[in-house]
C-alpha positions in Angstrom: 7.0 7.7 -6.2 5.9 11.5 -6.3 4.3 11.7 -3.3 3.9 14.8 -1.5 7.1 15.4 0.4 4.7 16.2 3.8 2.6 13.2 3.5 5.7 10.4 2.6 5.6 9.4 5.9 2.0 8.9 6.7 2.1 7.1 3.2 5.1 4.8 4.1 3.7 3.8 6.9 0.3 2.9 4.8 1.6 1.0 2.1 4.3 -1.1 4.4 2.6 -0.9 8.2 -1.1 0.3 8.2 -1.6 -1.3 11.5 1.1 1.2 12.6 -0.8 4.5 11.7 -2.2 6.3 14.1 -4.3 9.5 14.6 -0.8 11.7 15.3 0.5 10.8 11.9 -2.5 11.9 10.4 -1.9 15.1 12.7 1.1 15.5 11.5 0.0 15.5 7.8 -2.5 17.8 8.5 -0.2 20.0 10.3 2.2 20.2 7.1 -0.5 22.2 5.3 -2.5 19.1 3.6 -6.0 19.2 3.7 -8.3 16.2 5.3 -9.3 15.3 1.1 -5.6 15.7 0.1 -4.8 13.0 2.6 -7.7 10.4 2.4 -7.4 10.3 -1.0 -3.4 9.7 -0.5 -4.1 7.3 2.0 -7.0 5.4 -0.2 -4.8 5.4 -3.0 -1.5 4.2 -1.3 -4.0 1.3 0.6 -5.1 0.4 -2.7 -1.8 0.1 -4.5 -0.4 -2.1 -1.6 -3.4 -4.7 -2.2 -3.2 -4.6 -5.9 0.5 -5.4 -5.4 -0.4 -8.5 -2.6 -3.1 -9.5 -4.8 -0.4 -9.8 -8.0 1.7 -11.4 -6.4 -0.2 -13.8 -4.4 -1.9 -14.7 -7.8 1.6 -14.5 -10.0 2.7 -17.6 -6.8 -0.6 -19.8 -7.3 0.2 -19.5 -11.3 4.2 -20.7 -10.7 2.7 -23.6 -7.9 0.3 -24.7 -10.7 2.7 -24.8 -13.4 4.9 -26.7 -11.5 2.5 -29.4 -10.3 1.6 -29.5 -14.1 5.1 -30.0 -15.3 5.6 -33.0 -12.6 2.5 -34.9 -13.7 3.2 -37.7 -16.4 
């Protein structure tokens, strides 16, 4: 949500298939009229919200499997 209309796709592409990205979609940012900062830091911050969101939930599924085993245990 409120990203840059000209980086969305470079973005998308982060968050959802970073081994997809290549060196033309950065191009193509570029092209658009971002500068090199404007896009690393988009990119840094759209690779960092991905893992935060992995992390959560891998973390929010070990919490439910523990609770579970817990709650079958006499």
């Amino acid at each position: 949500a409120g990203v840059d209309e000209r980086a969305r796709v470079l973005i998308d592409k982060v968050a959802r298939q970073a081994w997809t990205v290549t060196d033309d979609d950065v191009a193509a940012a570029k092209a658009s009229g971002l500068s090199e900062d404007e896009i690393f830091e988009l990119v840094v911050c759209a690779a960092f919200g991905q893992a935060s969101r992995q992390l959560r939930s891998a973390l929010d599924a070990v919490d439910t499997a523990v609770a579970a085993r817990n709650r079958e245990r006499p």
